[in-house]
C-alpha positions as CSV (number, residue, x, y, z in Angstrom):
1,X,25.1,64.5,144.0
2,X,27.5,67.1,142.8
3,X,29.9,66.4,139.6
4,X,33.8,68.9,140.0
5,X,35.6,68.9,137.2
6,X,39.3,69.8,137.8
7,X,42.1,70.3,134.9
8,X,45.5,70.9,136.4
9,X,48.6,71.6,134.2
10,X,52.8,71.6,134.8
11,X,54.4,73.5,132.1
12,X,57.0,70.5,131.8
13,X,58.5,68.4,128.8
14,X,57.7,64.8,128.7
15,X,60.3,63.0,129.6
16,X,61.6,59.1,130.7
17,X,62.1,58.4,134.4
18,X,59.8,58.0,137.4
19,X,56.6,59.5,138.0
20,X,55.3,60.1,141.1
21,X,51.3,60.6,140.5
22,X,49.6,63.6,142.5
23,X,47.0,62.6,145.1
24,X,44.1,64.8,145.7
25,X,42.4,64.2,149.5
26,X,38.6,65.1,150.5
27,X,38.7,66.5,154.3
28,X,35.2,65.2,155.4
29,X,34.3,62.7,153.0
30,X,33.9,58.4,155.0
31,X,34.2,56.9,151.5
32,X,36.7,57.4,149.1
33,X,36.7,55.1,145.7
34,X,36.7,55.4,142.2
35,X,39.1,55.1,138.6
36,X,42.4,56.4,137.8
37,X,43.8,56.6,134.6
38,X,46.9,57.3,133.4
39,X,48.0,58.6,129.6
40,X,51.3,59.9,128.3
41,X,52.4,61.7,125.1
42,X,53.1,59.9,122.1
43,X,56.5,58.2,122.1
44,X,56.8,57.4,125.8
45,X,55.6,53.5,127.5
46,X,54.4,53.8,130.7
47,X,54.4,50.8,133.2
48,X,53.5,50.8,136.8
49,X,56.2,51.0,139.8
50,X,55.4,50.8,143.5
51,X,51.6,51.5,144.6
52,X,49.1,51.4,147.3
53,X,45.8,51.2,147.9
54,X,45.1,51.0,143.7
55,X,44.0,47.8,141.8
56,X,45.0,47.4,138.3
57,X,42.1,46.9,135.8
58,X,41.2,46.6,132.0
59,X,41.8,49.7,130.4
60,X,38.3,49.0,128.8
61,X,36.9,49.3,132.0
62,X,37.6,52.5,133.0
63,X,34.6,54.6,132.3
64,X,36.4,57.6,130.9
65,X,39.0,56.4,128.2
66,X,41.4,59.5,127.1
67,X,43.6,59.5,124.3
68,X,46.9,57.7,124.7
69,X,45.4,56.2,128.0
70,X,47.9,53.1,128.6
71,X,47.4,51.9,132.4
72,X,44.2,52.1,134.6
73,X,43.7,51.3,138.3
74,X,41.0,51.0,140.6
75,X,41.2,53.5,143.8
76,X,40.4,51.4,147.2
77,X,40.9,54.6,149.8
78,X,42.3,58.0,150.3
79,X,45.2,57.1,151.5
80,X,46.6,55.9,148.1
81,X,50.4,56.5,146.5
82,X,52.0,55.3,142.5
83,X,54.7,56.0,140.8
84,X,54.8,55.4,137.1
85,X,58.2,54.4,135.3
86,X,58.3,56.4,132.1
87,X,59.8,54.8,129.2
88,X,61.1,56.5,125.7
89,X,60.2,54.8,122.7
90,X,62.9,54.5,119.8
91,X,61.6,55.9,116.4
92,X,61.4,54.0,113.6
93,X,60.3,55.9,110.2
94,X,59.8,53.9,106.9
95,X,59.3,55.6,103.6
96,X,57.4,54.7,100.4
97,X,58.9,57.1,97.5
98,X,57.0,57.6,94.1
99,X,59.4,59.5,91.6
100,X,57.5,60.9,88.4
101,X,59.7,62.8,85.2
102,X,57.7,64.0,83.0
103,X,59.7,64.9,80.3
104,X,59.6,67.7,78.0
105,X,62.3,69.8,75.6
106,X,65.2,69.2,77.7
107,X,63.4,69.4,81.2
108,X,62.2,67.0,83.4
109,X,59.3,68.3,85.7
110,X,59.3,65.8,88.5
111,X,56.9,65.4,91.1
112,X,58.3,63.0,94.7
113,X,55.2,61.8,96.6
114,X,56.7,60.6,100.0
115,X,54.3,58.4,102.2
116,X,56.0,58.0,105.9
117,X,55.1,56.1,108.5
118,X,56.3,56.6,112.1
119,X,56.6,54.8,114.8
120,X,57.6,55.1,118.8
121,X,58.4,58.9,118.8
122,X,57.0,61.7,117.1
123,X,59.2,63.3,114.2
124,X,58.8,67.4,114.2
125,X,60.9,67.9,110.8
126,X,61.4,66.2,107.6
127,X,64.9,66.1,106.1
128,X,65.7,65.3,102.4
129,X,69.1,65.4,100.0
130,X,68.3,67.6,96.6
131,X,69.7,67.0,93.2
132,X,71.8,70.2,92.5
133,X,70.7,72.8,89.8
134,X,67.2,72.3,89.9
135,X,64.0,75.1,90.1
136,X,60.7,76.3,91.1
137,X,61.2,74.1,93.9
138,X,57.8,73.3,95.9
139,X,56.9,71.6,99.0
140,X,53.1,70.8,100.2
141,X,51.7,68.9,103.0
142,X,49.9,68.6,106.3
143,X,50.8,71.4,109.3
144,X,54.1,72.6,107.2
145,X,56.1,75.9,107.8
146,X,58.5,78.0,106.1
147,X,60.5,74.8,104.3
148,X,64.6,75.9,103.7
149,X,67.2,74.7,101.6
150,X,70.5,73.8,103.8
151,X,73.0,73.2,100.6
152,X,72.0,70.2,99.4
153,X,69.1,69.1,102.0
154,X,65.8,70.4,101.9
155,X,64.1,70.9,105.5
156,X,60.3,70.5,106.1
157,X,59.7,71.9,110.0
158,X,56.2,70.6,111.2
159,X,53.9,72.8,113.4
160,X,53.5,69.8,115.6
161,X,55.2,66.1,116.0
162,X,53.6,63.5,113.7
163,X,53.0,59.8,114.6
164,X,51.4,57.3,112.3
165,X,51.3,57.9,108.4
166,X,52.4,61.2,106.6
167,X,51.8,62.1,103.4
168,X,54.8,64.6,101.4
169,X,54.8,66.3,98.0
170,X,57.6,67.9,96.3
171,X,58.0,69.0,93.1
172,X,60.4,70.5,91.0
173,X,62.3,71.2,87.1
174,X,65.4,69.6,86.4
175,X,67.1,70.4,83.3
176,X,68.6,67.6,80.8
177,X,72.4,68.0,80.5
178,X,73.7,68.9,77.1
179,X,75.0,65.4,76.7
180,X,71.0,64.0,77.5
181,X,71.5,61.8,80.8
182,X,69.3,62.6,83.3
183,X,70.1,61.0,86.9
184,X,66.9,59.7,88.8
185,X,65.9,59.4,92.0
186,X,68.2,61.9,94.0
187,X,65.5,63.2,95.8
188,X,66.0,61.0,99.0
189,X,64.7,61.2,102.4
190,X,67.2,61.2,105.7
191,X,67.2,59.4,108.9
192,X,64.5,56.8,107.6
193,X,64.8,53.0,108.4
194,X,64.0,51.7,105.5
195,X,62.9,53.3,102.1
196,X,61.0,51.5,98.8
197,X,59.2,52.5,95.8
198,X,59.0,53.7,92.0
199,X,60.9,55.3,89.3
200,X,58.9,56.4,86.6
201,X,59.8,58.5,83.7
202,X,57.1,59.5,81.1
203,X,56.7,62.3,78.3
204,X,54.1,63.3,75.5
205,X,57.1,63.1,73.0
206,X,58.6,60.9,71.4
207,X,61.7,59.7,73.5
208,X,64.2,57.3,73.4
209,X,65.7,56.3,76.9
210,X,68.7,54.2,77.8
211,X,70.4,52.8,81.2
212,X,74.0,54.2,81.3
213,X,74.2,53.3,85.1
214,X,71.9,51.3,87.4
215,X,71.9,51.2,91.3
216,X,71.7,47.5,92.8
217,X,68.8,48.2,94.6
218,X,66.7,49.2,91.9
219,X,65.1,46.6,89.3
220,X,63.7,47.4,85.9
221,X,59.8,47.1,85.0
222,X,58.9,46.2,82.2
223,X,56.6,49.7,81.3
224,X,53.0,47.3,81.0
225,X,54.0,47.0,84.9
């Protein structure tokens, strides 16, 4: 009994459409059997097209599970063919957005915690507007490059595509204009589905704070909240 281990590559983007599976034959051998498995990258649905000689199976069967393994077959003989149908995902990205000012002497430091969560495909950048006139901008989170400012949008490129949840901080200072109003929550993230969360303005001072204009999707907490 001898155990080959073979690790073949195509330097190709994933992409939707049909895939026709390679076959690997054994000059010699009587008996062929065994598993096949089949995984894709993260965005993309696989379902089986037209096959022979395979039997489907649970994927919990198969007795090496991969990452991102979605169909698994039985092999009956040598002389087997599949094709895959490839399938791209939409992306859906939610947002939950906590906006702190802390304010202090005519500036507000502010500090936007983003928490994302993506589904179907993978996002590789992070795109949100920016108040104007504000400094000592920061950005900080997981596998993230040289961030830019593109007028009024601030761009976060990724080192690689991130499914699931996603956690961004940024913070800046925003001065307090002469005449004292302060406009919150202009921090926003782009191309989201759907965004929630909190406002919340604190300082170590004594400060008295009143609501010249509200949005309709925002509703006031009482502070005890």
């Amino acid at each position: 009994r001898r155990l080959v281990q073979f690790h073949l590559e195509r330097n190709e983007p994933a992409k939707a459409g049909n895939w026709v599976l390679p076959v690997l034959s054994y000059p010699g051998s009587q008996v062929v059997r065994g598993e096949l498995g089949v995984s894709v990258a993260p965005g993309f649905r696989v379902n089986p097209g037209a096959n022979e000689g395979l039997a489907e199976m649970p994927l919990i069967q198969l007795v090496k599970r991969g990452p991102n393994l979605q169909q698994a077959f039985r092999i009956r003989g040598e002389s087997w063919k599949a094709t895959m149908t490839i399938e791209a995902l939409s992306q859906n990205v939610q947002a939950d957005v906590f906006h702190l000012y802390s304010l202090k002497e005519g500036v507000a430091y502010v500090s936007v915690l983003v928490n994302y969560f993506v589904t179907g495909a993978p996002v590789n950048q992070w795109e949100l507007t920016l108040p104007a006139g504000i400094e000592h901008l920061s950005v900080d989170g997981r596998d993230v490059r040289d961030s830019r400012v593109d007028e009024t949008a601030l761009v976060v490129p990724l080192h690689r595509p991130v499914m699931g949840t996603y956690q961004l901080l940024v913070t800046y200072e925003q001065n307090v204009g002469e005449d004292g109003v302060l406009t919150l929550g202009e921090l926003t993230p782009v191309s989201v589905q759907g965004e929630r969360g909190f406002i919340q303005v604190v300082s170590p001072g004594q400060v008295e704070l009143s609501d010249t204009l509200t949005s309709d999707h925002l509703v006031k907490l009482d502070p005890l909240e």
